[in-house]
N, C-alpha and C positions, 0 to 999 in steps of 0.2 A: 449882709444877711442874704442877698443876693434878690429880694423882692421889694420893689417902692410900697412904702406906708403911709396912706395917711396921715397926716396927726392936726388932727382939730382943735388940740386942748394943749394945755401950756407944754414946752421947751423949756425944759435946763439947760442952764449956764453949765453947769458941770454936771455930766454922768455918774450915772450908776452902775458899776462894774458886777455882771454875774459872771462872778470866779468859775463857775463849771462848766461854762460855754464860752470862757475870754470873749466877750462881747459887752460893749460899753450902750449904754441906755440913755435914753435922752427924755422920753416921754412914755407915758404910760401905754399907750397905744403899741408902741413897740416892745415894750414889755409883756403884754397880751399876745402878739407873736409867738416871743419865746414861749412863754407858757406852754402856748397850745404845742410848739416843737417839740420842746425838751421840760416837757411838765416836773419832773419830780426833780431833776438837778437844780431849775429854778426855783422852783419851790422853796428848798433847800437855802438858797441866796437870798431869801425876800425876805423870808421867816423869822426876821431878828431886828432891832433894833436901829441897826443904821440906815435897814430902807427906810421903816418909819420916819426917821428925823429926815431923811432925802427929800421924801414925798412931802414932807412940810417943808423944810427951809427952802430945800432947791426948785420944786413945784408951787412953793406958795398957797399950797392947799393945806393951810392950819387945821381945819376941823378933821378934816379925811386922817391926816398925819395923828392926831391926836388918838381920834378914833383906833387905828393901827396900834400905837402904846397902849392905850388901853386893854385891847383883845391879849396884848402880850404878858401884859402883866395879870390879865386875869387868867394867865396859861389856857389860853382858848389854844384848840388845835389847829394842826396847819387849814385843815378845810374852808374851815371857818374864817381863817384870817386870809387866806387864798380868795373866799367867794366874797367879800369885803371888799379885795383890792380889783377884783375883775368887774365888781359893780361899778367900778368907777370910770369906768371908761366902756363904752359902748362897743370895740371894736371885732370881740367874740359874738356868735349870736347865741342861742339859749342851747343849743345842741351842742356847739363848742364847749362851753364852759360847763355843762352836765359834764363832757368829757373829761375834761381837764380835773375837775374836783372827783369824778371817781379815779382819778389815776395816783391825785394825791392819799383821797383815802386808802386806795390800793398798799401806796407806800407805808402811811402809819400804822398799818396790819400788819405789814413787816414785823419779824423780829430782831431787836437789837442791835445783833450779828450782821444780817442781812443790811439793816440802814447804813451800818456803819460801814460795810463793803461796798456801797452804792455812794459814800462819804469819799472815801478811798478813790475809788473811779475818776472821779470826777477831778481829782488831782492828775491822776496820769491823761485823761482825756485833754485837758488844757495844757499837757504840757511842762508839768512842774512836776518830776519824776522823782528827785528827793523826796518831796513833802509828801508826796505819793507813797513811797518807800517807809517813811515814818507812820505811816499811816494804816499800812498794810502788816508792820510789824508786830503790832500788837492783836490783831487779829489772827494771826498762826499760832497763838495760843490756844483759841479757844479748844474747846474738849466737843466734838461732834456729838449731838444725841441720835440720830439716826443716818441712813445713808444719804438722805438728801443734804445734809449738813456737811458730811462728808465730803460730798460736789462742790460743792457751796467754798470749804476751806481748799478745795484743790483748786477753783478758780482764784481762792485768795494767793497761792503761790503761783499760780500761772503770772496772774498779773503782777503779781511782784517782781518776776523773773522778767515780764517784758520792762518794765522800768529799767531795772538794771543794765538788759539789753543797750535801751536808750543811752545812758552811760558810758557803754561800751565797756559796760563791767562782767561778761561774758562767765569767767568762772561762776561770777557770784548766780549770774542769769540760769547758768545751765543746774547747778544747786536748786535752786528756786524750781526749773521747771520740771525736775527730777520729782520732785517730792510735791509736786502738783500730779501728773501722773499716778505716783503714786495712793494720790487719792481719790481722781477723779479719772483715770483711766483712760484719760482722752487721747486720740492719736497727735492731735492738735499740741499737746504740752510735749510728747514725744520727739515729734518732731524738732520741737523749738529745742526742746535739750540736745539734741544730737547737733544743730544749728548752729547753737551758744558754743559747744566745745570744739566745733571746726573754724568758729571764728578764732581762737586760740591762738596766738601766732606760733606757740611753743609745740603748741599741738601739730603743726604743718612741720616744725623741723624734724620731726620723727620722721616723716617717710619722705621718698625719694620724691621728687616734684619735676615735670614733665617743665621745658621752656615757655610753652603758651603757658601752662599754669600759672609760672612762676610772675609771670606777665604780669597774666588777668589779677594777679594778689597782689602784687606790687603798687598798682593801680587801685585797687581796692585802699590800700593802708596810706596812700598816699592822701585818698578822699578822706579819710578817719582822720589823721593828722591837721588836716587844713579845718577841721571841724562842720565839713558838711556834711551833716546827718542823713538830708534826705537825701542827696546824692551818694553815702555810703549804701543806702539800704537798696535804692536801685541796682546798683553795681553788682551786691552780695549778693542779693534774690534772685539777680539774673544768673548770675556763675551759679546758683544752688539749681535755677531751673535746666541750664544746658545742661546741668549734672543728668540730674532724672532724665530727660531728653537721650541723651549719650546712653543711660541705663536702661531705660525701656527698648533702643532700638538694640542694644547688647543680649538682654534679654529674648526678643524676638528672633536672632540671628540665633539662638542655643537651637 
């Protein structure tokens, strides 16, 4: 997490995984962390049932655990079972955790659409871009009621199209970021589609390719075969920035 924590109150034997931050939990205190970092992804991870029985089996705190099933089953909202779980541990002070519970209520005002894209995220943010993908699918359904909705659905194809990216499924990516644009007009999804389709390999045999070019890509596809990710993205972004670089000083030369 990269900051020492306290923890004055009990340690689990076995963690608690918050799927939306791949980060394993050991004690409540550290849990309180997250929260205050990544309030609504957590949020999200606590909100169900397996924390509860966590916090009782694994923490040995029966009543607390109990209490937790309870608010769930009486479908209490997340606020509620959020400011529950942060009583329990002293590690926010009362400023913090005002915070934190308006962020969650923040989220529950959400509509629908929006949780469910904030659902979706949090698969591609950890890294699990399939599930991501599956996830984002059914939200390019929806039917926009306004233009904010609009933004809304064109960030749903943006990020779908960076999933894909991750893959190295490039056609599919540049599709994706085409019709994010499309909605949401951003230069950002523009560019990623122009991106996706130069990563193409079939796309590069169409035009004539200079010897360092042919290099610098050779090298590039060499890192994509061995399956290093972040060293492909290095590579690429760098050859996309000497691009511009090359092209603004071309530019300036006119």
């Amino acid at each position: 997490m990269g900051e020492l924590i306290l923890c004055r109150g009990t340690l689990a034997a076995v963690p608690y995984f918050l799927e939306s931050i791949a980060v394993n939990i050991y004690s409540l205190e550290e849990l309180a962390w997250c929260m205050d970092q990544h309030t609504e992804l957590t949020g999200i991870d606590i909100y169900k049932e397996s924390f509860a029985g966590w916090v009782k089996e694994e923490l040995g705190l029966a009543d607390e655990g109990q209490t937790l099933f309870d608010l769930l089953a009486g479908k209490k909202d997340m606020a509620e079972f959020t400011d529950t779980v942060l009583k329990m541990v002293s590690y926010l002070d009362e400023e913090q955790r005002r915070r934190v519970l308006a962020r969650i209520k923040a989220y529950e005002d959400k509509s629908l659409f929006e949780q469910e894209i904030l659902k979706a995220d949090r698969f591609l943010m950890s890294g699990k871009y399939k599930s991501s993908i599956r996830a984002y699918e059914p939200l390019t359904e929806h039917v926009p009621e306004n233009r904010r909705e609009e933004v809304l659905l064109g960030r749903v194809w943006h990020n779908m199209g960076t999933a894909y990216a991750r893959l190295f499924m490039f056609a599919r990516a540049g599709e994706c970021y085409e019709k994010a644009y499309a909605k949401n007009e951003e230069q950002e999804s523009a560019e990623a589609a122009l991106l996706s389709r130069a990563c193409l390999e079939e796309d590069f045999k169409k035009e004539p390719q200079d010897k360092k070019f042919l290099e610098q890509w050779q090298k590039i596809q060499e890192t994509k075969k061995n399956g290093d990710v972040r060293g492909y993205e290095v590579l690429l972004f760098g050859m996309m920035e000497q691009w511009k670089q090359e092209y603004r000083k071309a530019a300036e030369d006119r």
